[in-house]
PAZA-63360 format. One record per residue (C-alpha): residue in one letter; y, z, x negated. Coordinates in steps of 0.2 Angstrom, whole numbers, plus 2048, in hexadecimal, padded with zeros to 3 digits. Each point is the difference from the previous one (the first is absolute). Example, Ala and Ser with C-alpha at 12.3 -4.5 7.8 and 13.67 -1.06 7.14 Angstrom:
REM residues 2
A7EA8277C2S8117FD7FA
This chain:
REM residues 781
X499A6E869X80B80C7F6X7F480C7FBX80C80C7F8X807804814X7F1803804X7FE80D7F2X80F806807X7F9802811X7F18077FCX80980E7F5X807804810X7F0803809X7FA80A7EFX80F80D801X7FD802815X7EE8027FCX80480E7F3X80F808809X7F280180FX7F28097F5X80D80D7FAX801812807X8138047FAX8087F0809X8007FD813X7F080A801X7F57F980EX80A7F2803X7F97ED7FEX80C7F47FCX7FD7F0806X8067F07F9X8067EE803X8047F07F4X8087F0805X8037F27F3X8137FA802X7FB7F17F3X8118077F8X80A7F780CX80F805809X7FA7F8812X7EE8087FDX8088127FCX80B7FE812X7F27FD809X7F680E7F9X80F80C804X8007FC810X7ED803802X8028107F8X80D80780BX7FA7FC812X7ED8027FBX7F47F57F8X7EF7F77FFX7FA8077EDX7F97F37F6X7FA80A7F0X7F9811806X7F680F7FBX7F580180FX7FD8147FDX812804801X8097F280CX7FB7F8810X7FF7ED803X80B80280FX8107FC801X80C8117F9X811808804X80D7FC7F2X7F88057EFX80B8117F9X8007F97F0X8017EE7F6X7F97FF7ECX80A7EE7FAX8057F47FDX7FE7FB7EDX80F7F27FEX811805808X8047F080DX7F2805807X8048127FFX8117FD807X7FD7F880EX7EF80D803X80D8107FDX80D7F980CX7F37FF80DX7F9811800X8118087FCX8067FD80FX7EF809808X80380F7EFX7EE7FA7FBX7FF8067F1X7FC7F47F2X7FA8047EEX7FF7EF7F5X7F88017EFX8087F17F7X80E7FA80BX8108047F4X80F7F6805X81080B7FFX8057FC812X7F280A809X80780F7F9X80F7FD80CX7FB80D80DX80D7FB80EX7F57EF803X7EF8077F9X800813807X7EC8017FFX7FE7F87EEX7F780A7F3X7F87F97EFX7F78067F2X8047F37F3X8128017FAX8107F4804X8047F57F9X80E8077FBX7F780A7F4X7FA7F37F9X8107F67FDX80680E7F8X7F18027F5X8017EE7FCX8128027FCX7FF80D7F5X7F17F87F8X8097EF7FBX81180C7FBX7F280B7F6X7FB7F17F5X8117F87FEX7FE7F180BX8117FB80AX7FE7EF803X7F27FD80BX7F87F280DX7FA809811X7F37F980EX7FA80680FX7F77FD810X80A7FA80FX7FA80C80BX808812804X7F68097F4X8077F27F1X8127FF807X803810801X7F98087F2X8097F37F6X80F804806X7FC8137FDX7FB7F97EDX8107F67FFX80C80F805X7F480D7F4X8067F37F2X8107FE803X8038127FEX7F77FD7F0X80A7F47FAX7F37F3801X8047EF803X7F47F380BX8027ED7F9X7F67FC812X7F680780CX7F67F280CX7F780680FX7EF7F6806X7F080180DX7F17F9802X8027F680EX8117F87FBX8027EE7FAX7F77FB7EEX8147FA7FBX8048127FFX7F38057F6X8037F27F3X8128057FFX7FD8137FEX7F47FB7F2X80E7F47F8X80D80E801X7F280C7F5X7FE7F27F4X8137FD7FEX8068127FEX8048067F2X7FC813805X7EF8087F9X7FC80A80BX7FC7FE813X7FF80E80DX7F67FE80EX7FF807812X7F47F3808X7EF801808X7EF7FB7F8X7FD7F280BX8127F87FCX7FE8057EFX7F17F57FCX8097F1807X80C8027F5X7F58057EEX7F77EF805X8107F4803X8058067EEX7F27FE7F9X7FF7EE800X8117FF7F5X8028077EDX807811804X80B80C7F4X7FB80F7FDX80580C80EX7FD815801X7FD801811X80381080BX7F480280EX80180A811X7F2804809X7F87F17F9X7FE8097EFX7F080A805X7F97F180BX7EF7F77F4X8017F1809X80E7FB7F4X7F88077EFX7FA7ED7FFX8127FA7FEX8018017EBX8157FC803X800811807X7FB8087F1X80980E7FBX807803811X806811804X806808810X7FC81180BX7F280280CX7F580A80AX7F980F7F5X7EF7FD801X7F680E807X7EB805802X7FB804812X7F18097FEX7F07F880CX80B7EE804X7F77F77F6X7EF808808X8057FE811X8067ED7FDX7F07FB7F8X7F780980EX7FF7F2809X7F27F5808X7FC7F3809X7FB809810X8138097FFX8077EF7FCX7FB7F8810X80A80E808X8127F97FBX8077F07FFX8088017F2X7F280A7F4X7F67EF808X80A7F67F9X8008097F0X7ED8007FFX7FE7ED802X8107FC7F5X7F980A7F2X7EC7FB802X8047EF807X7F280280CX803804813X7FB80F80AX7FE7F8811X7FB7ED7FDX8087FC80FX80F808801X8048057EDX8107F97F5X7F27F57F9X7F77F5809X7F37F67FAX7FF80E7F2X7F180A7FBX7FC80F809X8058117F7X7EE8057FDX8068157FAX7FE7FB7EEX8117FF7FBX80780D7F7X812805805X7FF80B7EEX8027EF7F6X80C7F9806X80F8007F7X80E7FD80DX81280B804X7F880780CX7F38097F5X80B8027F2X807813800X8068007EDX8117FD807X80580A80DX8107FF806X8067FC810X7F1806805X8048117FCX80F7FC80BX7F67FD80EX7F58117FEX8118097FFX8077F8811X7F1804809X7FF8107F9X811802806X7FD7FE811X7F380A801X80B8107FAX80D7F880DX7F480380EX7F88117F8X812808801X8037FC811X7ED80380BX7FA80E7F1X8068117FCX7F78087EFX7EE802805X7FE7F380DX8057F280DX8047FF812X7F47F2804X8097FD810X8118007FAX80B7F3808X80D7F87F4X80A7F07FEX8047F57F3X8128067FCX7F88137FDX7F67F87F2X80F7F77F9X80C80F7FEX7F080C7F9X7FF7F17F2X8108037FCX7FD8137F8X7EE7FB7FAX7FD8057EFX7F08007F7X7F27FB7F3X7F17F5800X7F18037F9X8027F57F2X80F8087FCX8107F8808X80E807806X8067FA814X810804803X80E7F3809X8148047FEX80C7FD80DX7FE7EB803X7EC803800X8007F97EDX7F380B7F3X8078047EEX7FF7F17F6X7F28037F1X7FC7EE7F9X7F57FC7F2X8087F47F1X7F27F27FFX7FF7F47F2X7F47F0800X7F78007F0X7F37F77F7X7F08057FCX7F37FE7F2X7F87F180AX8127F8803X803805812X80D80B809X7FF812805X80980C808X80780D7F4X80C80F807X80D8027F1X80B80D80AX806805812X81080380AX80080F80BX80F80280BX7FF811801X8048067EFX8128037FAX80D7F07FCX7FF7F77F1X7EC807800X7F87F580EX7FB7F37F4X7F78037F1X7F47F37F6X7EF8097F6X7F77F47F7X8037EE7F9X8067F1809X7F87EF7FDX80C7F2803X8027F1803X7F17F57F6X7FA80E7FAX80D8077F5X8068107FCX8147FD800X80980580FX8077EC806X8137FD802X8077F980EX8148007FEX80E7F4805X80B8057F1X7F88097EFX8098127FEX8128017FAX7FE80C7F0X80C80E7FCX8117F87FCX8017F3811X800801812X7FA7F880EX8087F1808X7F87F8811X7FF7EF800X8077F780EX7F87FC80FX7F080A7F7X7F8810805X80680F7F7X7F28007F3X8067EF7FBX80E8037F4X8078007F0X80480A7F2X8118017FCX8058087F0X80B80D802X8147FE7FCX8088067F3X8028137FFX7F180280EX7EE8067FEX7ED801808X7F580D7FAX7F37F980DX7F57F2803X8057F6810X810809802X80C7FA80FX80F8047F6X8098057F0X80980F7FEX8108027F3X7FD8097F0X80C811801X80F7FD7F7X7FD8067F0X7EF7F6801X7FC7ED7FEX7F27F8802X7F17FA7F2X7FD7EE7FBX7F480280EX80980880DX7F280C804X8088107FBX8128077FCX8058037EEX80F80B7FDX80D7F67FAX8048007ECX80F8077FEX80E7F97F5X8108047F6X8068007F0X7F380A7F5X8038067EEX7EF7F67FAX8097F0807X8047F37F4X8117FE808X803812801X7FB8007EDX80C7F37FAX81080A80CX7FB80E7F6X8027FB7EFX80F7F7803X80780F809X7FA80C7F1X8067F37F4X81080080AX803811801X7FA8037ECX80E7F27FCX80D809807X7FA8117F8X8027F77EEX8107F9804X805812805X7F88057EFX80B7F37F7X81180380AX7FE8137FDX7FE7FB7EBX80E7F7801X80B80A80DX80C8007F5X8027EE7FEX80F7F880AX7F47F480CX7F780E804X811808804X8077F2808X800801813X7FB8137FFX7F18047F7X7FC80B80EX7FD7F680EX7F57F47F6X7F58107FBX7FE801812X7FE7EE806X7F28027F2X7F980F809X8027F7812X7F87F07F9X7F180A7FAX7FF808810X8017EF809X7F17FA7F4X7F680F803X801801814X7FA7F0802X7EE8097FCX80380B812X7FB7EF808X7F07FE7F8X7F280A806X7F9803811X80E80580DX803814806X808809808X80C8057F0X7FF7F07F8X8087F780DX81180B801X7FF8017EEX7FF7EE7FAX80F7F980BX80B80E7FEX8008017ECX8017EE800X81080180EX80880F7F2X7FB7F87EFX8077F0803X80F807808X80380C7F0X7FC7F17F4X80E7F480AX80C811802X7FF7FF7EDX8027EE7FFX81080080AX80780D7F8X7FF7F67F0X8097F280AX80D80A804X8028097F1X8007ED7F7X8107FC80FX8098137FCX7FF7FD7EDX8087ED7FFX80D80680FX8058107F2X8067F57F5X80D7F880CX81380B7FDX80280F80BX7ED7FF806X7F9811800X7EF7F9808X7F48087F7X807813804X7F97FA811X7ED7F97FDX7FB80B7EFX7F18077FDX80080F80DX8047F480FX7F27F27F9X7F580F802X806804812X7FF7EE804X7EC7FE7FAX7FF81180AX8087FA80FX7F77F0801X7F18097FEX80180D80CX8057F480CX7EE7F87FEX7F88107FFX809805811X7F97F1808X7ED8037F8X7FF810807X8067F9812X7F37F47FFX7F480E7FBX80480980CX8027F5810X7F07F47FDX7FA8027F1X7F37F27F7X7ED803804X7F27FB7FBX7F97F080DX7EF7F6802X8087EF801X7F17F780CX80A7F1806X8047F87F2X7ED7FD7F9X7F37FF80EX7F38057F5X80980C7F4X80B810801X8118007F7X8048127FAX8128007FDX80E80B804X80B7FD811X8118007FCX80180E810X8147FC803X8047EC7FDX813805800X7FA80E7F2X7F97F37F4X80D7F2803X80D80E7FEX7FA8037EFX7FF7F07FCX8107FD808X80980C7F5X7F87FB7F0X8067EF804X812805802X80080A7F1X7FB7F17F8X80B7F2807X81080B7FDX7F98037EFX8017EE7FEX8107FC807X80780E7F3X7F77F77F2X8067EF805X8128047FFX7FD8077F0X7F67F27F7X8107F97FAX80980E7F8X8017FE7EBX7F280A7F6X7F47FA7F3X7F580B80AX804801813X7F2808808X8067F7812X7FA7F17FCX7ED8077FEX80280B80FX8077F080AX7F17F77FBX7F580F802X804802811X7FE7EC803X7EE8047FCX7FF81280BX8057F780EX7F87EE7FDX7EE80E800X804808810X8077F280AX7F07F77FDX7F7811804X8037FF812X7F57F2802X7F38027F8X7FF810802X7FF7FB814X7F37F27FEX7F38077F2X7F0809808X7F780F7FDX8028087EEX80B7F27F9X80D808809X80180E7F7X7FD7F47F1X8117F6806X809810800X7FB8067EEX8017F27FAX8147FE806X8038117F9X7F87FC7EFX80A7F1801X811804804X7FD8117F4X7FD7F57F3X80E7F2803X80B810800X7FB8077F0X7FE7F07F7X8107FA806X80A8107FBX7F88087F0X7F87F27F8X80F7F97F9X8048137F9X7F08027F9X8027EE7F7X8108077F7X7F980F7FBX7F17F87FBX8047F17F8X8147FF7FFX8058107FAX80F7F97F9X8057FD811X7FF812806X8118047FBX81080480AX80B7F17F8X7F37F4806X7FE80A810X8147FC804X7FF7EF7FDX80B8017ECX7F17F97F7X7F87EF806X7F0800803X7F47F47FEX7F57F780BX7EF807801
């Protein structure tokens, strides 16, 4: 005999004995009452509909309130406590709109008020409780889970309420077996194999007590790994305390409640009121193992109960009220029904005694009913005849003498605002005792700097971490993706943050920069001595030769062209970048103006000396002036086109270097810059031409053949420019460029006044007019 339903029943006949000793509710009117025991079957709880709606012989009654004749269709049903039987009950009576209050029947499905229009409960649905449960397991960081459950409607369908809640959660199940009672001992086994063989750590349960013990004891004849189970209903149920494996189990129950005077009224028994019911007989003689009628009792051949036995010792469910639960459930669903039928027969101060109703008037007052017990609970039902969900978080834990209790550790009440249902108030004791939360994942977190990759075929919390590719970052733990840095950003060596990108060109503390520099100082220096030297000796005829003028100014252009190299080191503006290209376009043209006005001065003078040619009238030293100017204007004219039209600009160079910016200076008009170039080139290959017809003409000292070689050298630098000037990345472009102007600046000035500073220097014999006009041999150096 289950003597927890028959707790159940008699909490019942408590709450209509209470309800009929109060003046406030249904004042002078006696309700009666009727229990039938549908063994928690199906066929049973059909049968039993039946008998309620077209009248019935009562088999459990108070004989104060009922008659023992055969009744009219009851208004009201209190039940069932499992949902197959409550489903099969509720479709019965709905079609009748009997109303029907169940205190423990929670399957999702008999909220559905097109098939169960006369269905109302007190204990939540499971719905709730899925929802709980899946907040619970997502709360504690467990996505990769086993799930079991009765197969019955309450287990299927609040599993499949569980399994859509953790879904949403991003919770994945590894397997999720179903198994009854009565089903072949196969199945069990192979549930019990496929719990063995996971690999998830924690199981979620939605089973019944009965199946639930069948299955502890199947796996407990095999070495079991550790497992954190999470319990239903089953959590606040003592008759599995006894199974250790279950320790640390956690799940949401029943708040547990006191009912004042319950536990009074059930130990108010004897065996004179025993007689009087079936079922209290057969209570007696189970607990006392003794029979109340020798002949007729549960045990025959028995003793005789003789009145000694005292019902106050015994330590059975039915007298244990420390855990109050769905019993509470069932004070509340009666309670409820009797404020159904006060709102309908009763106006403030009293009761029409001979009011006629019928069922469906109860039904729809349920419907607005709202009110609270004595002990304190709240009875309200929303539109699908479900109450607010309020559970209490229960955790299995060890006493001081090594056995399992009960311990409340928090609560989830639907009613308060999202995100604030669930809340945990004291400390959890796991799984053999300890005080670390368990893991239970497929895959460990992917830290900052991967992402998440499912495996094939897996579920989605089965995956890999994939580090992220280049230029990509993942500030978070278990990201799905990588984002790109920003452009001016690039990742750190862990790919978890952006770092600006450093910056590069060619800076004045660069060792490269430093070595241009001295060259192009000690260049420019050079040429400022030699200047020094040619002005001591202006008077000298090599310094004469060729017109001392022009080589006064190729020295000043040639200082220039060492000194603009500097505008290219340092970091790109604005002004920088029209400044370096455009004094280098002018200086270079001015210093090879200069140097093709030598040439030409070099043809002019040896053409002079020819009969009748007056050559020289033509190209003297006011048209070798206009020509440098010319030349140069011409260059200038196309700098400040180029200025003007597009301009050179600073630019971030981001493609050459993924993880670096180039600062450089964009050349704004291509056509400016190759223009330029272009121009200077010209200059220099008609320069050359001038000097290679003149290589040949008879001097001691004729300057053509230095420029000729000179320009071999000019044009050898730039031809080669173009290149690598093309192909050299980032600063070493600008490097390229100085380095070409240093170059041919120096092959110039080496070329062209190193020879004249030798004689001045070192042959000063030879710096004489005779020698100069070939009358004096000279000899080889």
């Amino acid at each position: 005999m289950d003597f927890r339903q028959l707790r159940f029943a008699r909490a019942m006949e408590f709450t209509i004995h209470e309800i009929n000793n109060r003046t406030d509710l249904l004042p002078g009117i006696t309700l009666g009452f009727q229990i039938h025991d549908s063994c928690s079957e199906a066929p049973m709880a059909v049968k039993i509909a039946f008998q309620l709606t077209n009248g019935m012989e009562p088999f459990f009654n108070d004989t104060d309130s009922c008659s023992k004749s055969a009744s009219a269709a009851v208004p009201a049903v209190v039940g069932e406590s499992n949902s197959t039987p409550s489903v099969a009950l509720a479709r019965m009576l709905g079609l009748f709109r009997i109303l029907q209050v169940s205190p423990y029947s929670t399957c999702a499905c008999l909220s559905d008020k097109t098939q169960y229009p006369s269905y109302f409960r007190t204990v939540p649905s499971d719905d709730h409780q899925a929802t709980a449960m899946a907040k619970l397991v997502k709360y504690f960081g467990w996505t990769w889970i086993g799930a079991v459950r009765s197969d019955t409607d309450y287990g299927n369908y609040g599993m499949a309420s569980f399994l859509k809640a953790a879904q949403e959660e991003g919770i994945c199940v590894e397997y999720s077996e179903s198994y009854y009672r009565t089903q072949p001992r196969s199945k069990l086994e192979r549930v019990a194999n496929v719990i063995r063989r996971s690999t998830a750590r924690v199981i979620v349960t939605v089973i019944h007590v009965g199946d639930l013990k069948f299955l502890l004891e199947e796996l407990s004849r095999q070495p079991l790994p550790p497992l954190q189970w999470v319990g239903s209903y089953w959590i606040t149920d003592p008759d599995i305390l006894r199974f250790n494996m279950c320790a640390g189990a956690i799940g949401f129950g029943i708040p547990r409640s006191v009912i004042p005077g319950l536990r009074e009224f059930l130990l108010d028994l004897s065996p004179a009121q025993a007689m009087k019911s079936p079922l209290l007989t057969e209570f007696w003689e189970s607990s006392f193992s003794c029979s109340l009628k020798r002949k007729t009792g549960s045990f025959v051949g028995a003793r005789e109960c003789d009145g000694s036995e005292d019902i106050r010792a015994l330590q059975n469910p039915y007298t244990d009220t420390s855990q109050l639960r769905v019993t509470n459930m069932v004070y509340k669903s009666t309670y409820a029904v009797a404020h159904a039928i006060h709102g309908v027969i009763c106006n403030d101060t009293q009761c029409d005694k001979s009011a006629k109703f019928t069922p469906w008037q109860i039904l729809n007052q349920l419907k607005s009913v709202n009110f609270t017990t004595k002990n304190g609970y709240q009875v309200t039902f929303d539109s699908k005849g479900d109450p607010v969900a309020d559970f209490e978080l229960i955790n299995w834990q060890f006493k001081k003498d090594v056995s399992l209790e009960f311990v409340t550790v928090g609560r989830y009440d639907s009613s308060k605002p999202k995100a604030q249902e669930f809340s945990v108030s004291k400390a959890i004791s796991w799984l053999g005792g300890q005080s670390e939360v368990p893991r239970s994942v497929c895959s460990e977190s992917c830290p900052p700097g991967t992402r998440k990759a499912v495996q094939k075929g897996k579920p989605v919390c089965c995956y890999d971490c994939i580090p992220c590719a280049e230029g990509e970052i993942s500030n978070k733990t278990d990201s799905l993706n990588c984002v790109h840095c920003p452009p001016d950003f690039w990742p750190n060596t862990k790919r978890d943050s952006c770092l600006p990108k450093p910056v590069e060109f060619l800076s004045w503390d660069d060792t490269l920069s430093i070595i241009l520099s001295v060259f192009s100082i000690t260049g420019a220096f050079i040429a400022v001595c030699v200047a020094a030297v040619f002005y001591k000796h202006r008077t000298s005829p090599i310094v004469r030769a060729n017109n001392s003028e022009l080589s006064f100014l190729l020295l000043f252009s040639l200082t220039l062209c060492f000194l603009c190299s500097l505008t290219f080191i340092g970091q790109p503006s604005e002004w920088s970048c029209m400044l370096r290209h455009t004094a280098f376009g002018i200086t270079f043209v001015l210093c090879i103006s200069c140097v093709l006005g030598k040439t030409i001065v070099v043809l002019m003078a040896f053409r002079a000396t020819l009969p009748g040619s007056n050559a020289m009238k033509w190209f003297g030293p006011p048209q070798q002036r206009l020509s440098v100017l010319t030349f140069t204007l011409i260059q200038v004219l196309i700098c400040v086109l180029w200025l003007t039209i597009s301009p050179p600009f600073p630019f971030k160079n981001l493609k050459h270097y993924k993880e670096r910016i180039i600062l450089e200076c964009e050349l704004g008009s291509a056509i400016g810059f190759w223009a330029v170039l272009g121009y200077i080139g010209f200059l220099a290959l008609l320069c050359f031409i001038f000097a290679f017809l003149a290589r040949k003409l008879p001097d001691n000292f004729n300057e053509a053949k230095f420029i000729t070689f000179s320009m071999l050298i000019f044009c050898a630098v730039w031809v080669t420019f173009i290149p690598a000037y093309v192909s050299s990345p980032g600063k070493f472009t600008v490097a390229v460029e100085i380095f070409a102007i240093l170059a041919s600046s120096f092959g110039l000035f080496t070329c062209i006044f190193a020879p004249k500073c030798f004689i001045i220097m070192f042959r000063p014999e030879q710096n004489t007019k005779k020698h100069l006009m070939g009358k004096v041999p000279s000899k080889s150096l």
